[in-house]
N, C-alpha and C positions, 0 to 999 in steps of 0.2 A: 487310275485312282477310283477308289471304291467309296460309295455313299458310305458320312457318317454325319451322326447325329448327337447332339447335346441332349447328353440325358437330366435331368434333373435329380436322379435318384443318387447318380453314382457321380454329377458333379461334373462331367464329363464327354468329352467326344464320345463317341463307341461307332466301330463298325455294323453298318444297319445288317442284320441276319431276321430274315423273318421266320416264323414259327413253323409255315408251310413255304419251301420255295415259291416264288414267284409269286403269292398270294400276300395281301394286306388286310389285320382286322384292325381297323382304324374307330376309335370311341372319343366323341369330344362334346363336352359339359356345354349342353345350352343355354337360353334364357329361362330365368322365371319370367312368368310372363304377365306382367301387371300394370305393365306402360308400354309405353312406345321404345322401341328399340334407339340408341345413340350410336355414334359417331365409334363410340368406345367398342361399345358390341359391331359391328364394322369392322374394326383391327380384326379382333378376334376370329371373326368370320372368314374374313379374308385372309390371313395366317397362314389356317389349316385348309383353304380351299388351292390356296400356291401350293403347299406342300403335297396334298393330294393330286395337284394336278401334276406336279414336275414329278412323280410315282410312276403314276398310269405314262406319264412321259418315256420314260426308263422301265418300262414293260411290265410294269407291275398289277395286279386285278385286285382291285383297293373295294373294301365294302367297308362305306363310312356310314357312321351310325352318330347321331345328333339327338340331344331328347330335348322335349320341353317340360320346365316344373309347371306344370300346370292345376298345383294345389300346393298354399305355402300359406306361411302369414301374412304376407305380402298381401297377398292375392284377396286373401276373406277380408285383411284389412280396407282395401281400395274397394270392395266390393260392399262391402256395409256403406263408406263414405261416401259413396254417389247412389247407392239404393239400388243395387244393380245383382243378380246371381254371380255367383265368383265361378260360375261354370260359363255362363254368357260372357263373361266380361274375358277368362281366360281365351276364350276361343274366338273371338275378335281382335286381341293382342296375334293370336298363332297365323292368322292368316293375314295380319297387317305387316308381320317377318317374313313374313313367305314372301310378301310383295317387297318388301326390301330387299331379300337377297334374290332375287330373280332381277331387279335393277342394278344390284350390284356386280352380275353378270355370275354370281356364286353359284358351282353346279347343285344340283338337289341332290341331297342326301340319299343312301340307299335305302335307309329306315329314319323315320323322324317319330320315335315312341313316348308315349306320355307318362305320366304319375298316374295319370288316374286310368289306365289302360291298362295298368300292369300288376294291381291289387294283388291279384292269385299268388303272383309269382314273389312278389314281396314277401309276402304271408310267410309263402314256403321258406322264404331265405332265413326272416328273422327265427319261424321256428326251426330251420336248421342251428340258425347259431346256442337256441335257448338247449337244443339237446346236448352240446358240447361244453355247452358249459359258458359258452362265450356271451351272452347276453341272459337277463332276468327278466322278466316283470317286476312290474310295480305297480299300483293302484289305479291300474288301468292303460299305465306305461310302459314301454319296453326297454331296457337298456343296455349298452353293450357297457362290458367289464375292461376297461384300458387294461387296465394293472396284469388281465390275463397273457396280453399279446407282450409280448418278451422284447420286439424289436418296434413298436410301436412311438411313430417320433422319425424316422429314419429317413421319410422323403423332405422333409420341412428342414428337420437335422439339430430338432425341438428335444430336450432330456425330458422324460417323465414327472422327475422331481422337481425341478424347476417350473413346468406346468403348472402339477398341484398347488406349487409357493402358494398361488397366487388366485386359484380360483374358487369358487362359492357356492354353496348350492343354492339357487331359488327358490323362496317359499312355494310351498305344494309340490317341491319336487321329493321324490323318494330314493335318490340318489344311493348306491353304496359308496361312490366316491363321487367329488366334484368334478372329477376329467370323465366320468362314464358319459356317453351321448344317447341320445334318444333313438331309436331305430322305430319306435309308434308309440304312434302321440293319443294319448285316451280323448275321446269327442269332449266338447264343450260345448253350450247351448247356439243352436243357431250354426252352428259350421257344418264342412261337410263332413261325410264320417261312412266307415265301413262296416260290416262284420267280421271281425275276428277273434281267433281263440282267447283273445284278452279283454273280449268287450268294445265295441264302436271306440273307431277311433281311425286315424288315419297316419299314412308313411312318415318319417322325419327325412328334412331333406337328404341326410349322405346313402340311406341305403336306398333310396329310388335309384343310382347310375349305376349301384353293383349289381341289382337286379336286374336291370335291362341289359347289360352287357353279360351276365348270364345266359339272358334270356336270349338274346340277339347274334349275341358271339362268340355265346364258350366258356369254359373257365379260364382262358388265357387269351390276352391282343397283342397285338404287336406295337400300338401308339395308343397311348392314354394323352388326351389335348385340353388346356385350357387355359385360361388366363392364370399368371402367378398369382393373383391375390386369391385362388382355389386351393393351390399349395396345402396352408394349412388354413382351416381346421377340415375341409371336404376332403379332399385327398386323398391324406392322412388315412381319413377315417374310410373314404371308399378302400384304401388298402388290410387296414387290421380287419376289418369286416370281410371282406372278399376272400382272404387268402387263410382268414380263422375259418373259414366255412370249407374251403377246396385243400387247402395245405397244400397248393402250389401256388410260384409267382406268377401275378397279377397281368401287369403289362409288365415289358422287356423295356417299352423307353418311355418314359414322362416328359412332356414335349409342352413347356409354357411362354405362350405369349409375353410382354411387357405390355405396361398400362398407356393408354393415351392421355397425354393431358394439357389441359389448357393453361401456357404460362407454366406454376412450376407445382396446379393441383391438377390429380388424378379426376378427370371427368366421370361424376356421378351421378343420381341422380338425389342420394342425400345432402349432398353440396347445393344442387341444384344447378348448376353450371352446364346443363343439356344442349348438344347439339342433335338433333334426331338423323338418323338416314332420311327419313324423307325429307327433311327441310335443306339437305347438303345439297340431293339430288335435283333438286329443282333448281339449281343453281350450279351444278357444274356436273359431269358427266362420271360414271362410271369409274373410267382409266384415272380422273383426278386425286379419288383414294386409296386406289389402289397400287399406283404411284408413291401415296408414300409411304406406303405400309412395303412397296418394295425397296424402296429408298433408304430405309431406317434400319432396317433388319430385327427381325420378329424378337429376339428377345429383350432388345432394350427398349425405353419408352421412346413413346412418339409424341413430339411437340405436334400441341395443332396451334393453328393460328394463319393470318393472311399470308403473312413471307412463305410458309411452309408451302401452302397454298399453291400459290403464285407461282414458287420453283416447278410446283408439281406440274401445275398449266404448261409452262415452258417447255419443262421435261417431253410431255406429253406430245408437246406441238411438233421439238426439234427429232422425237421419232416418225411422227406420223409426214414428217417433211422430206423423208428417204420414199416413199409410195408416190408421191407426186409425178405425174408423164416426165415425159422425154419435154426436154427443147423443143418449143417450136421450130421448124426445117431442120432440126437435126438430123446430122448424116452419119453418124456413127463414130464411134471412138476409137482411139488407134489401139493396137495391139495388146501395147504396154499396158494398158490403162485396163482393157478386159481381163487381159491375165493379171491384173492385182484385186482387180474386185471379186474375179472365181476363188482367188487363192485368200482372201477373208474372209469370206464366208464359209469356209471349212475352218479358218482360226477361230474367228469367230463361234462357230458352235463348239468347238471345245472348251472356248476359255467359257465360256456360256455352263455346258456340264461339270468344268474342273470347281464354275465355284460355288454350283448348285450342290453338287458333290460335297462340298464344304460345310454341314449345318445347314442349308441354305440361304446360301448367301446372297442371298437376292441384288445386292446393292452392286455385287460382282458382275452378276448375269447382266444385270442393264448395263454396265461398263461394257459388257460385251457387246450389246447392242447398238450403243451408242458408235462405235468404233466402227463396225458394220455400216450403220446411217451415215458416218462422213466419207468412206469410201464409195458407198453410195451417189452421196450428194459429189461427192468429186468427179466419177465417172458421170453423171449425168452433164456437171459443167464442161466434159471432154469432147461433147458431142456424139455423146451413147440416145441410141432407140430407143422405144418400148421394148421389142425385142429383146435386146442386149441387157437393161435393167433388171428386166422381167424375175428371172428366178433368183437373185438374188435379192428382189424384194417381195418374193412369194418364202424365201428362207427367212427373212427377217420376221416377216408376217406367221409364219409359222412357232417361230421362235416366243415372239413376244406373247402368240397364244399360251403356252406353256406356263405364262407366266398368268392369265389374264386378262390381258392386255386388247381390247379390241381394235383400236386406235382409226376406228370409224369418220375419225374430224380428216382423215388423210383427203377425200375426195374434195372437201371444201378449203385444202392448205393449212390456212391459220387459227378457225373459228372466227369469229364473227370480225376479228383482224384482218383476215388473210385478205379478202376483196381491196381494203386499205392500203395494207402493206404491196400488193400487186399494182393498184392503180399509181404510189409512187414510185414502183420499179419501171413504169413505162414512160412518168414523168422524167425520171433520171435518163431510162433511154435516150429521150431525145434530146433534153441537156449536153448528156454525151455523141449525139451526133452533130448540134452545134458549137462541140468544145468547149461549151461552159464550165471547165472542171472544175472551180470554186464551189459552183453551185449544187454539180453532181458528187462532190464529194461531202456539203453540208450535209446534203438528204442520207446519205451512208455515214455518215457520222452522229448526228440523230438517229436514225435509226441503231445504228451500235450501241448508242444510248440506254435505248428502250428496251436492248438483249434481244434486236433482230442483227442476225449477220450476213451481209451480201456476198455470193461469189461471182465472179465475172468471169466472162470466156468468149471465146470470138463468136460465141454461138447465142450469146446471151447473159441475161443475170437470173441468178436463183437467190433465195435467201432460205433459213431457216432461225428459230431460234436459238438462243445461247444453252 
């Protein structure tokens, strides 16, 4: 089975074909940067950091390119309201994300290029489009011409007329139609501002990402990434922009996230409903969200909330409970039992690629793993080694890397649990060496309870969670 992927342009699976064999131009829509990054930018991050990673997985040499706006409205706004430079202020946001996704275990980008780093190259683009006819001035503004792009509308799957029904020009705007967008914004007192052939002023957000991915990667990638709610009107417009300028297609696949959200709203930060990365992280590890952003599957949304939580804890726990030693005095497992655990862990990494393979089906691949951890935890109950476990839990460990996955809590069992849950497996022990089974069977029934699950075998008790 050959990688495919959900395009958003064409609505679609498609067979992933990259533009150079073996080679990935991967481009995906960062933060503006004027707060503290959420839980929401998190999905996101970690999304495109699975799919990058299950890439390089399957041999592929991935140059991923992430930018930051690091001049918006946003940005001058929040910067005026606490009395602060909106270049200081951006640049304390960019390196307080850095420190989130380095926690989040997120690889670094190949290139992380800014708005305000790529002035030149902007300049050049929009005066490219003004010579073709594709964009104007206006009174100090630049704007590109919808009405010229013929197919404009086609990722979102928006009609042109329909647009217009509905939309208005802004006072001081010089608009020749209401759907034309800004490509540069003429200065206003007090902000920041450029020189350009139209007089100080600075980028509008859509053409800063066509610029840099010019600039960075060519006139054509292979993955264009970001949250759906980029769709339209960014998108959109990083496409009629881009492709009015090159007269080739853009990216090959439009690859978008679904929204996270708390209950049944999209976490924002104009709702005000924020959960930060750093306030998660100081409260539960890494693998927790990322767990369930593989749990969900990238394009639908992701409930957040405690249950979601909690599952993901579990999740986490009942993997990282396959890495656990051998039995104490274990003597080894009979024959049987070896040759089913060698012979899953080859099923296993297939059913792993078959539904990576798939869109990335994340939610697949842990089933894979999952299946793996209980042959695991079975051969461990058989009176299996270190030895004999060993490389089947160096494949698991390998595996779930692919994913992310560090699953670091393995050497402590349970987290701050596991000492607990141990100390009543030893109390049950002895229960059952005085044949109390009433009693040794409450403590396993309670525990069941809780979603810990006990195995017995002449060599001992294991548990894991549900």
């Amino acid at each position: 089975m050959s990688l495919k992927i959900y395009n958003t342009l064409s609505r679609r699976k498609e067979e992933f074909d990259t533009l150079e064999p073996g080679k990935v131009r991967m481009y995906v829509c960062g933060p503006t940067v004027y707060s503290k990054a959420h839980v929401g930018h998190a999905m996101s991050a970690l999304v495109f950091d699975i799919i990058r990673r299950y890439l390089l997985f399957r041999g592929y040499e991935v140059k991923f390119v992430m930018n930051f706006t690091d001049v918006d409205d946003k940005i001058i706004n929040r910067a005026n309201q606490q009395g602060v430079d909106p270049f200081k202020l951006a640049e304390g946001y960019i390196q307080d994300y850095a420190k989130d996704l380095q926690g989040l275990n997120v690889l670094p980008a190949s290139i992380n290029p800014r708005a305000t780093q790529e002035i030149p190259q902007i300049i050049a683009m929009i005066q490219g489009l003004i010579d073709r006819g594709y964009a104007y001035p206006a009174g100090g503004d630049v704007y590109f011409r919808v009405e010229k792009d013929a197919d404009y509308g086609r990722l979102s799957g928006r009609k042109l007329d329909d647009m217009q029904a509905g939309a208005r020009i802004e006072v001081g705007e010089l608009k020749e139609n209401p759907m034309d967008f800004a490509l540069w914004k003429g200065a206003k007192p007090g902000e920041p501002a450029w020189e350009s052939p139209w007089g100080q002023g600075r980028p509008g957000w859509h053409i800063e990402c066509s610029a840099m991915n010019l600039h960075h990667l060519g006139e054509q990638i292979d993955i264009h990434g970001g949250g759906n709610d980029l769709v339209f009107p960014h998108h959109e417009n990083e496409i009629a922009q881009t492709e009015s300028l090159t007269g080739k297609p853009f990216a090959r696949y439009w690859v978008h996230n679904g929204m996270l959200q708390l209950g049944s709203e999209k976490m924002s930060k104009s709702v005000g409903n924020i959960v930060t990365i750093e306030n998660f992280l100081a409260q539960h590890s890494a693998d927790i969200m990322r767990f369930m952003v593989l749990n969900s599957g990238y394009r639908g949304p992701l409930t957040f909330n405690n249950e979601v939580i909690d599952q993901a804890e579990k999740g986490v726990e009942r993997l990282a409970s396959a890495l656990k030693p051998a039995l104490p005095g274990a003597k080894g497992a009979p024959d049987a039992s070896r040759s089913v655990l060698s012979g899953q862990e080859k099923a296993s990494e297939q059913a792993f690629i078959d539904a990576m393979d798939d869109d990335f089906n994340s939610a697949g691949a842990l089933a894979a793993l999952f299946e793996l951890v209980r042959v695991i935890n079975q051969t461990r109950a058989d009176g299996a080694s270190d030895a004999e476990l060993k490389p089947a839990q160096d494949h698991l460990h390998r595996l779930a890397g692919v994913l992310g996955l560090t699953l670091k809590k393995a050497e402590t069992g349970g987290g701050e649990a596991g000492p607990f849950i141990d100390l009543l497996l030893e109390v049950r022990g002895e229960l059952r060496k005085q044949k109390l089974w009433a009693l040794s069977d409450l403590v396993r029934d309670r525990l069941k309870a809780l979603g810990v699950t006990l195995e017995d075998s002449k060599e001992g008790s294991t548990w894991h969670f549900d």
